[in-house]
N, C-alpha and C positions, 0 to 999 in steps of 0.2 A: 221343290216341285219343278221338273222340267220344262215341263210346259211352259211354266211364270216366266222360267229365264231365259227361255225362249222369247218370248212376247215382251219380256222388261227391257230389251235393247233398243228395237227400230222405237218403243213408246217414248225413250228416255234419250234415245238420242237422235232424233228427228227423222224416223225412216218414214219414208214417201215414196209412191210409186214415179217410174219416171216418165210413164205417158198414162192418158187419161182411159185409156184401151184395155189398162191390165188391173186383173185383181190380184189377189195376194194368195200365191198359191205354194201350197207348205204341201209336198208330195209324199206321202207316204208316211207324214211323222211319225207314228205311232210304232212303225218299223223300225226308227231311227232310233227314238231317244226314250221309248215305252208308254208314252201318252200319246195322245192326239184326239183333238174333238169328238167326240161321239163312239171313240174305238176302246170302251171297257175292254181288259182281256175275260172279266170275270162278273156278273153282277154285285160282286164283292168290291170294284172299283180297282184301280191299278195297283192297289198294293191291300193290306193287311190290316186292321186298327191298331194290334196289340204286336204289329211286329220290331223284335228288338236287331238292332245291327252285330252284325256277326264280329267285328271289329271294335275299337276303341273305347275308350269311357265311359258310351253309352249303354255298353254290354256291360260294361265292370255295375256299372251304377244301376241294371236293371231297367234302364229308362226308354220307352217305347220310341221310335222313330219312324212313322208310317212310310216317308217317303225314302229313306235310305233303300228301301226294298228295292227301288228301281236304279240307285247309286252304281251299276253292274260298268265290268269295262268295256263289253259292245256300247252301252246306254253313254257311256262317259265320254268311247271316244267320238262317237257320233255326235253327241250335242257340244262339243268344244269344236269339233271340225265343223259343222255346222254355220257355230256363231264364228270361226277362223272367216269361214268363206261370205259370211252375209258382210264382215266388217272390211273384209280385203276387195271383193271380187262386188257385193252388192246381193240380194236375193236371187241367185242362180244354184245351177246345180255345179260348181267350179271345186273342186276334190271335197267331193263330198256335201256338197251345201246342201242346204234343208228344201231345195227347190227343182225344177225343171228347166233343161235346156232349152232355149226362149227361139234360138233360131238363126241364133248369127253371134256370130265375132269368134273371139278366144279368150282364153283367163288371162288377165294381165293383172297383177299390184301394183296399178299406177296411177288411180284412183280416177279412172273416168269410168267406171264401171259396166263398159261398152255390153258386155253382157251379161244382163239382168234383168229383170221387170221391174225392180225400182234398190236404191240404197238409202246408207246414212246421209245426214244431212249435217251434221252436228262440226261446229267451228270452234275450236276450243278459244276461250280468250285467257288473256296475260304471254306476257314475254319471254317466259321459260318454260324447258321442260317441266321443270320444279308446277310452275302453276299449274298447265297441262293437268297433270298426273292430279293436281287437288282438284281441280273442277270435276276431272273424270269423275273419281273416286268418289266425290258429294253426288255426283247424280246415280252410281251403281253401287253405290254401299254404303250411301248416309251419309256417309265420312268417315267409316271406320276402319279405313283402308290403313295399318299399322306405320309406325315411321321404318320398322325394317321394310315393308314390301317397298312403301314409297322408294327410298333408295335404291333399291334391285330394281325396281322398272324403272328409277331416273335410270340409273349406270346402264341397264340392259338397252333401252330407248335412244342416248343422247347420239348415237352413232347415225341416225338416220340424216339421211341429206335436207330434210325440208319439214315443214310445219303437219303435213297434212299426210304424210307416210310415218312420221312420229306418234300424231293421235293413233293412226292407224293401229300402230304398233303398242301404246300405252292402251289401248282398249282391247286389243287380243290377250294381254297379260291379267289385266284387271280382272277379266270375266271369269280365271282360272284361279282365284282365290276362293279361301273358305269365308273371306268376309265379302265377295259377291253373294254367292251362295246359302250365307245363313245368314241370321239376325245379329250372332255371336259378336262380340270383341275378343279378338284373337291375341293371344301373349305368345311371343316364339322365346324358347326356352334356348337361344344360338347356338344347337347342336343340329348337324342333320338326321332327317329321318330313317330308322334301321330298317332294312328288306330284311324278307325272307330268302333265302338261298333256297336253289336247287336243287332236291338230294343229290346224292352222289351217285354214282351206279353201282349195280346190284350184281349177284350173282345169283341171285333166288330167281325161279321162273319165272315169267310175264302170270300174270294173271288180273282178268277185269271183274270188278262188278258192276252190269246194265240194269238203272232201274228205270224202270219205264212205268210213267204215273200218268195215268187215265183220266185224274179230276174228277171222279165220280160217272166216267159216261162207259163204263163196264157194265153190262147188267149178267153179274157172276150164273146168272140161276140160266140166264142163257147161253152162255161158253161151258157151263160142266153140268150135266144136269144127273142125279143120281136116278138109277135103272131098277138094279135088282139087289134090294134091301129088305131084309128082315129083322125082326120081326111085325114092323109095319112098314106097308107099305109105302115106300115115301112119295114112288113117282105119282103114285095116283092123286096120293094130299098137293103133291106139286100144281099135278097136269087144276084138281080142284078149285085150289086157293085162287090161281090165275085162269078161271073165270071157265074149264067146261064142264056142260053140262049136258042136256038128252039135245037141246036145241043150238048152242053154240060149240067152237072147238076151242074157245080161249086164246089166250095169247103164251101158253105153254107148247113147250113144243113136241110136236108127235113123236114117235119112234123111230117111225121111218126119215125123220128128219136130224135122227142124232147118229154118230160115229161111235160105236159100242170101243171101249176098253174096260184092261180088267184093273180092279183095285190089285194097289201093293203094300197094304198096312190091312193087315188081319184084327187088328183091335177094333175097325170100325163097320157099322154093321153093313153096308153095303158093296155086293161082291163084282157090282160092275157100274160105271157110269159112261154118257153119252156127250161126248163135246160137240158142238156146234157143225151142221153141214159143212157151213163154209170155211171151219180153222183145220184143213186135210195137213196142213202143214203138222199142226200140233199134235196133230194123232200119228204119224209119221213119227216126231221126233220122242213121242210116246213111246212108242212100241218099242224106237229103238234104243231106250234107256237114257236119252238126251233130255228129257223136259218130265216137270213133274207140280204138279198142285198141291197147295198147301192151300186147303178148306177152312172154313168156318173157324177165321181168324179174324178178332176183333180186340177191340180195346176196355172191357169187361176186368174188374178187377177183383170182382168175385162171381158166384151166379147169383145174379136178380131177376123179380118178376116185376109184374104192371105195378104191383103195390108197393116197390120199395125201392125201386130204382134211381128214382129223383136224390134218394139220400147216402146212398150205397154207391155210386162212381162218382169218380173225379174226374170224368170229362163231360161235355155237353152231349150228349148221345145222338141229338137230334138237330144239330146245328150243323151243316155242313159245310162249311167255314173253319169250323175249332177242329171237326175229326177228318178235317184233310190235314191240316197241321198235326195232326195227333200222332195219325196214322205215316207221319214222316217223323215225329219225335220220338215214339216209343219210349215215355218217361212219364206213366200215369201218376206217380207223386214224386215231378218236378224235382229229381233229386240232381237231374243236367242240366241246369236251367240253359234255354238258348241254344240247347244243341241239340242236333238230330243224328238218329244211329247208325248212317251213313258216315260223319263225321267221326263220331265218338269211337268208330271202328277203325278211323284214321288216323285216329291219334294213337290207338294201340299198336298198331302195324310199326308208327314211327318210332314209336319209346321199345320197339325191342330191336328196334335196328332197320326195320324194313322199307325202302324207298317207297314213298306212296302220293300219289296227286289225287284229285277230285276233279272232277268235271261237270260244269252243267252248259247245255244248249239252250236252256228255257230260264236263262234269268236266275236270282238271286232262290236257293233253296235250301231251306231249314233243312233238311234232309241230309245235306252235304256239310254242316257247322258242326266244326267240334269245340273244346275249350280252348279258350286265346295260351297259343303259345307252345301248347300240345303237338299240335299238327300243322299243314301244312294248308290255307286261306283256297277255298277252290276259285279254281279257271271258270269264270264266265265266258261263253263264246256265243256269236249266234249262229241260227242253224244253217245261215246262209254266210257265213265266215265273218271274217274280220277284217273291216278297212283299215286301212293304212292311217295310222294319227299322225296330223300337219305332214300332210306330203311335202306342202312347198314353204317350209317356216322361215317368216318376217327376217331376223337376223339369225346371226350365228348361236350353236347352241342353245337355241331356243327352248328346246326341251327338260337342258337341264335349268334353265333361268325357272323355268314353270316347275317342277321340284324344290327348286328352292326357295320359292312363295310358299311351299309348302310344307316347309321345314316343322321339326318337331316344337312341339308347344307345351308350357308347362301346366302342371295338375289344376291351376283355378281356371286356364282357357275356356273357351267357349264350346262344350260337349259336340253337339253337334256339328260347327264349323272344323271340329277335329277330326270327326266322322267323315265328313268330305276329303279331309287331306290325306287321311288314311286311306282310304278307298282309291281316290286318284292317282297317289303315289304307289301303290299295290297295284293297280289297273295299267299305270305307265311300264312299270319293270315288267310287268309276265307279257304285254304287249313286245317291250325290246329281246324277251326273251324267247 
């Protein structure tokens, strides 16, 4: 939960404002890291009940992970640059920080945290790094902070000149572990962790697929509306159903408010329909053979009526929740588990040779998931780009010290804190790349 580890830092390690004048102002979160107080994206909540992670163990094992949903690498790199800038700079907006520019000074790592509206407060006790790094580690993950990572943050850490740019540096590391982040005891199995490469280049033509998902605020009957149909009438049951009558017009829409085209599939019974006044676009790229509707497409696995439907599909027909996932799975008997035909169309592109990436702008999407190994892990981006991860990092190499907390871990590890290192190690490289 982002948000938690947001908030578990200044709790745990004494953050206080630093004049009595300022509140505590978190700008935009829910931009940043996919939560934020009061900003549902969905009244379904920020993520999914039953959603499984598109990576690691927890897909092998079937096993749900609601909050992975938001695990994305805008989300990832934004709440470690974040918590970089609250623990280096203090609560400001200093490359990226989770706050607003307060008015004065500049970013400095020197720990007077001249601009901010308040910092850490937190004084590590004992005489070594070594200690350091145990107290940290007891207050942000129990104590279940591994003896490999402890060693990678002593050796990454000990180079620091002084007491209080050390902590600095031993808590920006900490926070980038899967044993901050989950409940897990984590076993590294001392191999590192494998990327996925590149393809290679191509010599097949560029070609895209755009899907563009609405979330249910399409109302179909109003973008295509059917005209002239036989042998019943349809528009008239239309203009009906939705509400005219001798005294009202309804909420169907007139003729004169629709854009006549002609059908182009002679098997169904209607010889012309009327798109929406305002989509002139669509009727343009209609006529000129660019654009085309596929109607009265749903997730029906046979024909049912009132009386037998509840027994007769295997989707929830009237949950809208399950048949947006559905309708991004295309696998009414779960024969893909976890994957979407976005995905599954990616991994065939890739097994006959053909260069292929996935993209999404809106977060983590079943849609874009194929089977682990198949194909190629889609690009999360968001629609407003992608910041820079640790512009300005504590020591040398920094990035690859934080990979290598995150190294590969053996089959009894801790599922979900693998889920984490999977994601972030995936999230780091398409970011370098």
């Amino acid at each position: 939960d982002f948000f938690i580890y947001q908030t578990h830092i200044p709790s745990t390690l004494d953050g206080a404002p630093m004049r009595n004048d300022f509140n505590v102002r978190l700008w935009k979160i829910d931009e940043k890291i996919g939560q934020g107080p009061y900003e549902f994206t969905t009244v379904f909540s920020f993520w999914l009940p039953d959603y499984v992670p598109n990576v690691g163990p927890a897909l092998t094992a079937g096993l749900a992970s609601p909050e992975s949903m938001i695990i994305t690498m805008p989300n990832t790199v934004a709440l470690l640059n974040g918590m970089f800038s609250l623990i280096k700079y203090g609560l400001s907006d200093c490359n990226n920080g989770f706050s607003t520019y307060p008015g004065y000074s500049s970013c400095s790592d020197d720990g007077v945290y001249a601009r901010s509206y308040g910092h850490l407060f937190f004084d590590a006790s004992g005489s070594s790094v070594s200690d350091y790094i145990t107290e940290i580690a007891l207050l942000l993950t129990a104590g279940r902070l591994s003896t490999e990572n402890h060693s990678r943050i002593e050796q990454a850490c000990s180079s620091k000149p002084d007491k209080a740019s050390t902590t600095r540096c031993i808590q920006q590391l900490v926070v980038t572990t899967a044993e901050f982040v989950s409940t897990n005891r984590i076993t590294h199995s001392g191999e590192k962790r494998t990327t996925t490469a590149n393809p290679p280049a191509s010599t097949e033509p560029y070609k895209a697929v755009i899907y563009f998902y609405l979330s249910g605020g399409c109302d179909s009957y109003n973008m295509l509306v059917p005209m002239s149909c036989s042998p019943v009438d349809v528009y008239s049951k239309y203009r009906r159903i939705r509400g005219k009558s001798d005294i009202a017009e309804g909420l169907g829409l007139p003729l004169k408010r629709l854009l006549e085209v002609q059908a182009n599939n002679i098997q169904q019974p209607c010889s012309t329909f009327g798109i929406h006044e305002n989509l002139t676009s669509f009727k343009e790229l209609y006529d000129q053979g660019e654009l085309n509707f596929i109607a009265n497409v749903g997730l029906l696995a046979k024909p049912v009526d009132v009386s037998n439907y509840s027994g007769q599909t295997p989707v929830q027909l009237f949950a809208h929740n399950a048949m947006a996932l559905e309708a991004q799975r295309e696998d009414l008997v779960d024969e893909f588990s976890g994957t979407g035909v976005g995905g599954r169309m990616s991994d065939i592109l890739t097994g006959l040779g053909i260069p292929t990436n996935t993209f999404s702008i809106d977060g983590q999407q079943v849609l874009l998931t194929g089977k682990p190994g198949e194909g190629p892990s889609q690009y999360i981006l968001s629609s407003s780009g992608l910041s820079p991860f640790n512009a300005d990092p504590s020591i040398t190499n920094m990035n690859e010290v934080i990979k290598s907390l995150n190294n590969a871990t053996t089959p009894d590890s801790g599922f979900f804190g693998e889920t984490w290192s999977t994601k972030l190690s995936d999230a780091l490289d398409k970011q370098e790349s």
